[in-house]
Each structure stands twice: as structure tokens, then as C-alpha cells.
C-alpha positions, 0 to 999 in steps of 0.5 A: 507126710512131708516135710515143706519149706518156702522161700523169698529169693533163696531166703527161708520164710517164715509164717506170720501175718504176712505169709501164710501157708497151707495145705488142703484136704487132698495135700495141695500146699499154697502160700498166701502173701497179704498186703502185696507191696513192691519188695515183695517182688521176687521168687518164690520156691517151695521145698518138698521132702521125705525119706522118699526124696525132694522135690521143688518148684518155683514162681515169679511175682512181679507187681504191675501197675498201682492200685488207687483208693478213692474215698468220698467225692468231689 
């Protein structure tokens, strides 16, 4: 079993509401981030390890554009 570890920009994460981590039946490991707001902008690096070895791997979110809510009518 490996060890996993996330980060935001070089900075540890930890799970909360916020983020959410998991790992499925065939060990796919996955970050969820709720609520996507602007600061959450930045690059995400997830961290493997075990008496094997370590890898990594990265990912860029950007935000583009702006969701809009409309409740009720004019």
C-alpha cells in the first residue's frame, strides 16, 4: 500500500470539506475539490510512495469564466 500525499502549490493538503480524497477498487487515487472558487487556482501534485520507490504527478486548474445563478423571473 502506498503512502499518498496531495498538494496546492508546494503546500501539503489536508482532507476536509473542501478536499476530498480517494481511492477506488483498482487503486486509482483522485482529489476532489468542492465548491471551485478562484484561489483555488494553481497546481496540484500528488505524491506516491513505498519501500519500492516514489513517484508524481501534477495538474494545472485555471478557472475560466464565471458561473451565474438566476432564481425566479422577471
Amino acid at each position: 500500500e502506498p503512502e499518498v500525499r496531495w498538494f496546492k502549490d508546494d503546500k501539503p493538503l489536508s482532507e476536509s470539506r473542501k478536499f476530498r480524497f480517494d481511492e477506488d477498487d483498482v487503486g486509482v487515487f483522485s482529489l476532489f475539490v468542492n465548491d471551485v472558487v478562484a484561489d483555488d487556482e494553481g497546481v496540484y501534485k500528488c505524491e506516491a510512495s513505498n519501500v519500492k520507490g516514489e513517484v508524481s504527478c501534477t495538474a494545472a486548474l485555471e478557472i475560466e469564466g464565471q458561473l451565474l445563478y438566476c432564481v425566479g423571473s422577471t
